[in-house]
C-alpha positions as CSV (number, residue, x, y, z in Angstrom):
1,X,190.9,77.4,70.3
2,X,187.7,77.3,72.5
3,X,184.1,76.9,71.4
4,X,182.4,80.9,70.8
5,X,180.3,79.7,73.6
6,X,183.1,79.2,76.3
7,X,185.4,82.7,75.2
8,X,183.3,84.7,78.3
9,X,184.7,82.0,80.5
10,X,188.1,82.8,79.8
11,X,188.8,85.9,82.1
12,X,187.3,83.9,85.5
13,X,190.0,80.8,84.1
14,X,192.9,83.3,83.7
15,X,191.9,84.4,86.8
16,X,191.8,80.6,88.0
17,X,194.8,79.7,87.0
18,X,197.2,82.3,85.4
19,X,199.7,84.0,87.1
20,X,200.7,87.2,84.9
21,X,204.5,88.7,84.7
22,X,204.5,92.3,86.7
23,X,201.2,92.1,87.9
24,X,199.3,92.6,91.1
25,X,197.6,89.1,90.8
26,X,194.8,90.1,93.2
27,X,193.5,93.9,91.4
28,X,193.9,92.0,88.1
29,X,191.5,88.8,88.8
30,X,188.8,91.3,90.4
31,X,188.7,93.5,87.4
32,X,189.3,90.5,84.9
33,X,191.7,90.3,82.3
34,X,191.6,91.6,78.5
35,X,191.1,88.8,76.3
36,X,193.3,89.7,73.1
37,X,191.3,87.3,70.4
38,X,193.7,88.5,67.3
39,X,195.6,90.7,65.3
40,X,196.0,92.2,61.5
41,X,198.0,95.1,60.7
42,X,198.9,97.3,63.6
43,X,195.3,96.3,65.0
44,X,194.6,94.1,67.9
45,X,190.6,92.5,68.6
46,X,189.5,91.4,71.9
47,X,187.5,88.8,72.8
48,X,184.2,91.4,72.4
49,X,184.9,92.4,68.7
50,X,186.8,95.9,70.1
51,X,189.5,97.2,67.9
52,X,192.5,98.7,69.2
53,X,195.3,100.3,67.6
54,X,198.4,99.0,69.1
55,X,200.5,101.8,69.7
56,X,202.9,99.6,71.3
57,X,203.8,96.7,69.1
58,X,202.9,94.4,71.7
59,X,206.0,95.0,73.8
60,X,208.2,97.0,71.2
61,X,208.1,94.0,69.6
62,X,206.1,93.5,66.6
63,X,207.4,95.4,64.1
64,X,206.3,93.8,61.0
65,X,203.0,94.3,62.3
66,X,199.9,91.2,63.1
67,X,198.7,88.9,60.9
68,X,201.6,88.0,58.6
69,X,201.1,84.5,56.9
70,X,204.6,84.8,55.7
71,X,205.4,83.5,58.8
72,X,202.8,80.8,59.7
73,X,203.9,79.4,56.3
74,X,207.6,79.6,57.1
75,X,206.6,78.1,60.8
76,X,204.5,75.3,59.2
77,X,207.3,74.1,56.4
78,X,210.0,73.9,59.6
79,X,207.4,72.3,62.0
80,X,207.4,69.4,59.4
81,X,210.0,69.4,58.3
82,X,211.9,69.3,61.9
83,X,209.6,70.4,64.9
84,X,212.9,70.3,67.0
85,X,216.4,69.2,67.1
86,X,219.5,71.1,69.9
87,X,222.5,73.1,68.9
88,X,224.5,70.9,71.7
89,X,226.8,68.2,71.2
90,X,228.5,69.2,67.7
91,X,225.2,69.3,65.6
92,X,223.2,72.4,64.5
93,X,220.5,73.2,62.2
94,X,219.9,75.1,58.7
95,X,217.8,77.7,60.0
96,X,220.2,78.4,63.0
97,X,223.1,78.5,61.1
98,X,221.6,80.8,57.8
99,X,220.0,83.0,61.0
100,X,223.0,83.0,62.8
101,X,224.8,84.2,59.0
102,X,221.7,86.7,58.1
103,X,221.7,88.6,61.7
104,X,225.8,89.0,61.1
105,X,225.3,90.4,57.7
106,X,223.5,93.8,59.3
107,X,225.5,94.1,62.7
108,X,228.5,95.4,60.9
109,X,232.2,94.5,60.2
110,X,233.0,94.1,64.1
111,X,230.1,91.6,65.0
112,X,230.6,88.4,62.9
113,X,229.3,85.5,65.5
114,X,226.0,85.3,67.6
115,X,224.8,83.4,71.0
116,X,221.5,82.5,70.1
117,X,219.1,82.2,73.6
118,X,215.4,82.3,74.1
119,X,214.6,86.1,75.5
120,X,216.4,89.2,75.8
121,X,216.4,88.2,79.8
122,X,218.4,85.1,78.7
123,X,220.7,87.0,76.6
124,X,221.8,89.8,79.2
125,X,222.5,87.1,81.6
126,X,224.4,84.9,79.0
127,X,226.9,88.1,78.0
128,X,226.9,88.5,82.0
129,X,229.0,85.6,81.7
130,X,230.7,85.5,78.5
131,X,232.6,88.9,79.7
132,X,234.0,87.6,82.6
133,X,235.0,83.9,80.7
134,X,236.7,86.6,78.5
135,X,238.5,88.7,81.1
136,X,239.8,85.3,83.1
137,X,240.6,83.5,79.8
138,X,242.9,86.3,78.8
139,X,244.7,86.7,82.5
140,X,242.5,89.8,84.3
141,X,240.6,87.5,86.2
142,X,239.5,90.3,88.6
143,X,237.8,92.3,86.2
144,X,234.5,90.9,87.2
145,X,232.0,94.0,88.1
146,X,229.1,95.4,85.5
147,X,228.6,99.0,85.9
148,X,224.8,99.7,84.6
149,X,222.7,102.8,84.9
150,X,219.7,103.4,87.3
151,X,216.3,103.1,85.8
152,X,217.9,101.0,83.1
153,X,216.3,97.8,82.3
154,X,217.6,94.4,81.0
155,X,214.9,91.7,81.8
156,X,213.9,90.2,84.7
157,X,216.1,86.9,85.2
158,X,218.5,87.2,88.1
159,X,221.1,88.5,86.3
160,X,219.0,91.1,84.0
161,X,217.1,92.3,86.8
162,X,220.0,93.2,89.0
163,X,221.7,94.8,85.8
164,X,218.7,96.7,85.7
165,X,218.2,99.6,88.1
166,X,214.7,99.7,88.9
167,X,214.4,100.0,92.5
168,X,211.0,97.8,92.9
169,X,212.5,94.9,90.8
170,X,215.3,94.9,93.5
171,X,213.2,94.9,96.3
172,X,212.2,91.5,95.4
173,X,214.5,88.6,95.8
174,X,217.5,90.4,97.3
175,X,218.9,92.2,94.2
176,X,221.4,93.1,92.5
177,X,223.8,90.2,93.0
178,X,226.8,91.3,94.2
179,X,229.1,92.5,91.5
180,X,227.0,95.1,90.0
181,X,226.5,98.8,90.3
182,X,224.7,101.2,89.0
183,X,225.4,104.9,88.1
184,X,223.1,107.5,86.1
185,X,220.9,107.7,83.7
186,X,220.9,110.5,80.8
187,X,216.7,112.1,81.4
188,X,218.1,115.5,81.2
189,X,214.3,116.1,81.9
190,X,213.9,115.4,85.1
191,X,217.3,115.4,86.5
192,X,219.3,118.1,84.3
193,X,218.6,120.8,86.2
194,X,220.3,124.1,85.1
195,X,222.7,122.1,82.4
196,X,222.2,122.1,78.7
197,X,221.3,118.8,77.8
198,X,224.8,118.7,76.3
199,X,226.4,119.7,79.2
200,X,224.0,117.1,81.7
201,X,224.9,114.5,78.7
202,X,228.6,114.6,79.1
203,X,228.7,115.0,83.4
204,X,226.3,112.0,83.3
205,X,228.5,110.3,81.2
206,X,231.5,110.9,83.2
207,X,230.0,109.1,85.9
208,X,231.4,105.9,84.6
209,X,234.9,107.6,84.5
210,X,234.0,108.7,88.0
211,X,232.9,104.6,89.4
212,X,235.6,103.6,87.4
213,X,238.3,105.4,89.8
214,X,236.5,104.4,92.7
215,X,236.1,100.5,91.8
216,X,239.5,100.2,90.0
217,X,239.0,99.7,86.7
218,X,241.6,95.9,87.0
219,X,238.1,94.8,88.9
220,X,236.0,96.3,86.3
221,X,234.1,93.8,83.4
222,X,231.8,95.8,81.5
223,X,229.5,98.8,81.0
224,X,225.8,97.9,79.8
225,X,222.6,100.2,78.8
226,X,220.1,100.4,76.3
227,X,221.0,103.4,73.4
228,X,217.6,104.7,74.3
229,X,216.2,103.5,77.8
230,X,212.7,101.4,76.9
231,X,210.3,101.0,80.0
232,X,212.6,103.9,82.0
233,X,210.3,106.1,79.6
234,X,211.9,106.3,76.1
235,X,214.9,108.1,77.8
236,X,216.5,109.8,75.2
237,X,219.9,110.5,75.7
238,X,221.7,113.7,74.8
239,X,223.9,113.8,71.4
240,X,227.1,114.2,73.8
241,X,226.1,111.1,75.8
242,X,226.9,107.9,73.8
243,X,230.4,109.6,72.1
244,X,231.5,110.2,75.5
245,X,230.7,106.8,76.7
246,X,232.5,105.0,74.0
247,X,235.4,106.9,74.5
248,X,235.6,106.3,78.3
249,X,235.3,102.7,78.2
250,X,238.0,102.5,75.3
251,X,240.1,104.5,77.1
252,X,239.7,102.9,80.1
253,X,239.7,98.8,78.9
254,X,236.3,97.8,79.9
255,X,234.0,96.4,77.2
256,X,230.8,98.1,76.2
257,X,227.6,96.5,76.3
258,X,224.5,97.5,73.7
259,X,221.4,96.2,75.0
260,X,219.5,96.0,71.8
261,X,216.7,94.5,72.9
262,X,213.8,96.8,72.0
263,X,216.1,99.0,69.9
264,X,217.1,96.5,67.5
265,X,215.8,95.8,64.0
266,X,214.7,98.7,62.6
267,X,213.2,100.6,65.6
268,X,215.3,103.4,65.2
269,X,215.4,104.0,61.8
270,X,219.1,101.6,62.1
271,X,219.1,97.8,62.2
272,X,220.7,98.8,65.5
273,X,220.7,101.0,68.3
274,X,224.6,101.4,68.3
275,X,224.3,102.4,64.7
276,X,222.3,105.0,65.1
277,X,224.7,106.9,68.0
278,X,227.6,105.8,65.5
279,X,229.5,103.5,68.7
280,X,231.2,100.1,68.3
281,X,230.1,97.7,70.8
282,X,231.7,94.6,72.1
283,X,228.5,92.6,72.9
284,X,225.2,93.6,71.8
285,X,221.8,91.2,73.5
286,X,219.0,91.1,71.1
287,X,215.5,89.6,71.0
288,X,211.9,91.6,70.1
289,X,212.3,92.3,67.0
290,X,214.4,89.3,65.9
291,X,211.3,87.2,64.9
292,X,208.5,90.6,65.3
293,X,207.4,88.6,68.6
294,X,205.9,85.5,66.5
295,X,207.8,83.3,68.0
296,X,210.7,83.7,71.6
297,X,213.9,83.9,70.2
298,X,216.6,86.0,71.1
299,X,220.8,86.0,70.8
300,X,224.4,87.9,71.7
301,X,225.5,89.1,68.8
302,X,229.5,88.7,70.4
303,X,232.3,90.8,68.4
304,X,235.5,89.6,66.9
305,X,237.5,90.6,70.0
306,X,235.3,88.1,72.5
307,X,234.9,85.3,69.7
308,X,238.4,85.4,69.1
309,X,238.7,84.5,72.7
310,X,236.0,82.9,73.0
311,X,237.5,80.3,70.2
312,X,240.8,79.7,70.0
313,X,241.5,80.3,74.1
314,X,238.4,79.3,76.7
315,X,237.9,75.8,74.6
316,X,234.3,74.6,76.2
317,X,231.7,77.9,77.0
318,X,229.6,75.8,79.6
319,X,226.4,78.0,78.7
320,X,223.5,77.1,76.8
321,X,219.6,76.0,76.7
322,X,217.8,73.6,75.4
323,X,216.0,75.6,72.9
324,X,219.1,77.9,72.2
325,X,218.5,78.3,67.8
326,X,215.6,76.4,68.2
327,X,214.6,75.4,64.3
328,X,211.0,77.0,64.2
329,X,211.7,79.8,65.8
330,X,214.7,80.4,63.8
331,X,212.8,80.0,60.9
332,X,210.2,82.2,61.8
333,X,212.6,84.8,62.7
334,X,214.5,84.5,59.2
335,X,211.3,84.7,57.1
336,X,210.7,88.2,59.7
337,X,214.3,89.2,58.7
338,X,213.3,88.8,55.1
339,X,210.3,91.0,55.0
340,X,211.8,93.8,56.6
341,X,214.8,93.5,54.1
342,X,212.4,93.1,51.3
343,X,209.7,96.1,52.4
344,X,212.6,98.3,53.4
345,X,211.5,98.5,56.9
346,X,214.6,99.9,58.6
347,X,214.5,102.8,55.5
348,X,211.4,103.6,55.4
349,X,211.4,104.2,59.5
350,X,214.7,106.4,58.9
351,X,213.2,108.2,55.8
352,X,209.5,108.3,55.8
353,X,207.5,107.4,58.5
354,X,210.0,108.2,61.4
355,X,210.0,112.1,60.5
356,X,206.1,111.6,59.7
357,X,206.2,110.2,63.5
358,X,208.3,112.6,64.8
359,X,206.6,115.5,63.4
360,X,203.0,114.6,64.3
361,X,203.8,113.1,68.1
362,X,206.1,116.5,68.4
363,X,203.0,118.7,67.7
364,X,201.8,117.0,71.3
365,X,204.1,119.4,72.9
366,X,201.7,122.0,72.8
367,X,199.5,120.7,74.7
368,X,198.9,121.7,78.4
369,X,199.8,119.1,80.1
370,X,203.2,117.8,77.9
371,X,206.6,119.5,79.0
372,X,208.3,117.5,76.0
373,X,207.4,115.3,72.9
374,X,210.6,113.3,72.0
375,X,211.1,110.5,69.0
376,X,213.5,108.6,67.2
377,X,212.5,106.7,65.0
378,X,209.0,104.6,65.7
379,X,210.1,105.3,69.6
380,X,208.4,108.3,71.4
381,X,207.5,109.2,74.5
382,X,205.2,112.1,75.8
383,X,207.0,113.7,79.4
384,X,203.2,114.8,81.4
385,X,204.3,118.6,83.5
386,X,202.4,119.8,86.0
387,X,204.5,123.1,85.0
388,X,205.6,123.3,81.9
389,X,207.9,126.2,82.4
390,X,209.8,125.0,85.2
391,X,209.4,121.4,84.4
392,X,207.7,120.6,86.9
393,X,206.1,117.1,87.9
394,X,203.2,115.8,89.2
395,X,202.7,115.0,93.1
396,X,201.0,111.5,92.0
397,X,202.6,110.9,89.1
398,X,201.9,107.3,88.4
399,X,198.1,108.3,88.9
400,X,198.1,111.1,85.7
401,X,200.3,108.7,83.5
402,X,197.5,106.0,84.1
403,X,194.7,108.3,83.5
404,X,195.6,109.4,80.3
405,X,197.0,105.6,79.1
406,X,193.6,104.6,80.2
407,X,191.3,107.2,78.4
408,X,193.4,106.3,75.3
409,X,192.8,102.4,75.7
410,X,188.7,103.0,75.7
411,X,189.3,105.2,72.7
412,X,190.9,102.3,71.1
413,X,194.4,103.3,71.5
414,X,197.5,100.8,73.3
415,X,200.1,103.3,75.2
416,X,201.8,102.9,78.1
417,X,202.3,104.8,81.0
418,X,205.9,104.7,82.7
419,X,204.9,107.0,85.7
420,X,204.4,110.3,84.0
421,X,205.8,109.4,81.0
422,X,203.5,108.5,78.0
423,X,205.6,106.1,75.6
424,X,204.7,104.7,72.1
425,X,206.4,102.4,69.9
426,X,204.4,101.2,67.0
427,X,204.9,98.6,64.4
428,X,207.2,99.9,61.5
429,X,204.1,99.4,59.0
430,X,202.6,101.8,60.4
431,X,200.6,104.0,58.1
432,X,200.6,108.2,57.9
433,X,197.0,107.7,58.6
434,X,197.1,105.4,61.3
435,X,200.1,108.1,62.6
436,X,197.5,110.5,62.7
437,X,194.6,108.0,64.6
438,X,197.5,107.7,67.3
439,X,198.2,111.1,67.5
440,X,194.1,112.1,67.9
441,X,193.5,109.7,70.3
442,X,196.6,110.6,72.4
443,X,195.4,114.4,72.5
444,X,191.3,113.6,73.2
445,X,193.3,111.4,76.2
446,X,195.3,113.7,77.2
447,X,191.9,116.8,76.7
448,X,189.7,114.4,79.0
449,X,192.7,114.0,82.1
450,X,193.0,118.2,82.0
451,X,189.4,118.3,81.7
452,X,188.9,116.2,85.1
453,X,192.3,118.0,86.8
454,X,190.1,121.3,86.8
455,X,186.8,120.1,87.9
C-alpha cells in the first residue's frame, strides 16, 4: 500500500495509467476516479474517510459482506502452503478437488461434476463449447446455434458478450459471432402491454418454441438466460415463465442453460437460481458469489447427461486455463462456502431478511416517481415512471436513473442505475437496520430528483 502522503495522487495515476472495464476513459479521468480505501461489514471507505453503504455487494458479488479474516487466514495458510500449482496434465490440488466436491453437494442430484474457470465471462464461453463437444460427440453435429434473450447478459468475452443481448456491447467488435440469436426478454413492465404478466410470461416464452421452428431445432445447441436478468435491471420474470421454458426445451431436445452468475449462492433465498423457479438445468455458469468476490474464481457446474458424455465418449476436452482451480482462490472460496453454510446464509435470505427486504424496498412503490418495487430475495430493483398509471417512461431515461443513483451515492448509499431502472443487491449479512438506511436513503434520492423535475 502507498505512503498516507501519496493516496491524493492516486486518482491523477489511475487516470495515468488505468484503463477501466465499461467506461468512457476520457469523462472518467476529468472528473477523477473513487478511491475505495476498504471495507467491513456491508460498508465500503474511500480514500477521504467517507462511508458508504454498499447497496450493491460490489458487483452482486460479496455476499458474505467486507472484511472477513476467515478468509485472509484461509488465503494465507494456501499461499504457503502452495501459492500455485495447474489442474493440467493429470494432477490437481486439495482445495480444487474438496471445492469441486463441496459446490456438487448444493447443486442437487442432477449436477455432480464442475468446470472450474476464472470469471463468469470464462465460464459462459467454456459451456459455449462444451454443448456443441456434446451434441457432435453423440452424432447431431449440426446442433450448434445458442438461442439467448435480448437485454440478457453473460460477460463480456467474445463468446459471453454475443450471448448477451445488449445492443451497445455488440456494436463493438462485430458481435454476436455467428451462431447465436437472440429472442425476448420477460419485463412484463415495459413490454407487456395489455397481457397479464402471466399471459406476457408464457407468449414470451413461446418465443423459443417459435425460433425453434424457424432455425430447426437438428441445428439447434442450447437455450441460455439468467433466472432473474442482473444488469438488464433485475428483470423479474413472470411465475408462468421459467415452467414454460423448461418444458419447451425438454420437449424439444435442446439443453437449458442457467446462468447463475449473480444469482448463485444464496442471492435468492436458494443456493441457486434454478432452484428457486423449481427447473433442472443441464449446465449452470457460476462465479460472484463462489468466493463473495475475495478472490476471481468461477466454474460450469456440468450435469450427469453432459459428464457422462463428456467422460466416457469425447476422450480429451481441449479447454482450459492456466489458473482453472487455482489453489488460493479455491481455498478462499471453500472457507466462503463454509461461512455461509455455517451462518445460514441462503436461510436466513429465504426466511428473514429477504421478506424484511422485500417488504421495506416494496413500500418504495408509493412513491411518485416508482411504477413498481420488485424483490426476490437480496435482489430488487426500483422501475422510475414518468406515469405511473399507464406505465409510462421517461423521455431521457438514462438521465433520471443517474440522478437519483447519484443523490443516493452523496448520501452514502451504492445503487445502480440500469437506465430507469434502480437496482439493489446487498450482501446477505445485511442487517434490518442497515435495510432500513437503504431504504431512507433510496427515498430522500428519489424526494430530491422530483423535487428538481418540478422546479
Amino acid at each position: 500500500m502507498p505512503e498516507t502522503s501519496s493516496l491524493s495522487n492516486l486518482a491523477a495515476i489511475d487516470a495515468a495509467h488505468h484503463l477501466h472495464p465499461f467506461a468512457d476513459t476520457k469523462k472518467l479521468n476529468a472528473e477523477g476516479s473513487r478511491i475505495i480505501q476498504r471495507g467491513e461489514g456491508v460498508h465500503i471507505f474511500d480514500n477521504h474517510g467517507r462511508k458508504y453503504l454498499d447497496g450493491f455487494a460490489g458487483l452482486w458479488c460479496v455476499n458474505i459482506g467486507y472484511g472477513r479474516t476467515e478468509i485472509a487466514d484461509a488465503v494465507a495458510r494456501q499461499m504457503n502452503e502452495l501459492p500455485y500449482y495447474n489442474t493440467f496434465f493429470g494432477t490437481t490440488t486439495t482445495p480444487a478437488t474438496l471445492l469441486a466436491e463441496k459446490v456438487c453437494s448444493h447443486a442437487g442430484p442432477n449436477f455432480n461434476h464442475i468446470f472450474f474457470t476464472n470469471s463468469g465471462s470464462e465460464a459462459n464461453d467454456t459451456w459455449f463449447r462444451m454443448a456443441r463437444v456434446y451434441w457432435s460427440a453423440i452424432g447431431l453435429p449440426s446442433k450448434k446455434i445458442v438461442i439467448a434473450r435480448r437485454n440478457g447478459y453473460h460477460g463480456s468475452t467474445v463468446a459471453g458478450a454475443s450471448m448477451g443481448g445488449m445492443k451497445y456491447m455488440h456494436e463493438q467488435g462485430d458481435l454476436p459471432i455467428a451462431g447465436i440469436v437472440h429472442i425476448g426478454q420477460p419485463y412484463w413492465y415495459a413490454e407487456g402491454g395489455e397481457l397479464s404478466p402471466d399471459e406476457f410470461g408464457l407468449a414470451v416464452a413461446r418465443e423459443l418454441e417459435a425460433k425453434l421452428d424457424e432455425l430447426g431445432e437438428e441445428n439447434v445447441a442450447a437455450f441460455v438466460a439468467e433466472p432473474i436478468q442482473g444488469a438488464g435491471g433485475v428483470i423479474i420474470p413472470p411465475a408462468t415463465y421459467w415452467p414454460e421454458i423448461a418444458r419447451i426445451c425438454k420437449a424439444r431436445n435442446i439443453l437449458l442453460v442457467s446462468d447463475e452468475v449473480i444469482c448463485g449462492f444464496g442471492r435468492l433465498g436458494s443456493w441457486f437460481g434454478y432452484q428457486h423457479f423449481g427447473v433442472e438445468p443441464d449446465l449452470a455458469p457460476i462465479a460472484k458469489g463462489l468466493s463473495s468476490g475475495y478472490l476471481p474464481i468461477g466454474g460450469v457446474l456440468v450435469s450427469d447427461r453432459i459428464a457422462d458424455v463428456l467422460i466416457n465418449d469425447v476422450g480429451e476436452f481441449n479447454h482450459g486455463f492456466t489458473y482453472s482451480g487455482h489453489p488460493v482462490c479455491a481455498a478462499a472460496a471453500l472457507e466462503n462456502l463454509r461461512i455461509i453454510e455455517g451462518e445460514r446464509l441462503v436461510e436466513r435470505v429465504r426466511d428473514d431478511i429477504g421478506p424484511y427486504f422485500a417488504q421495506a424496498w416494496g413500500a418504495l412503490a408509493d412513491h411518485a416517481l416508482v411504477g413498481e418495487a420488485v424483490s426476490v430475495g437480496l435482489m430488487g430493483a426500483l422501475q422510475l415512471a414518468a406515469d405511473k398509471a399507464t406505465r409510462r417512461r421517461f423521455e431521457k431515461p438514462d438521465a433520471v436513473g443517474s440522478a437519483v443513483r447519484n443523490h443516493a451515492l452523496a448520501n452514502g448509499l451504492v445503487l445502480r442505475a440500469t437506465s430507469d431502472r434502480m437496482l439493489a443487491s446487498p450482501p446477505l449479512v445485511i442487517s434490518h437496520e442497515e435495510v432500513d438506511t437503504m431504504v431512507r436513503i433510496t427515498r430522500q434520492a428519489l424526494d430530491l430528483v422530483w423535487s428538481e423535475m418540478k422546479l
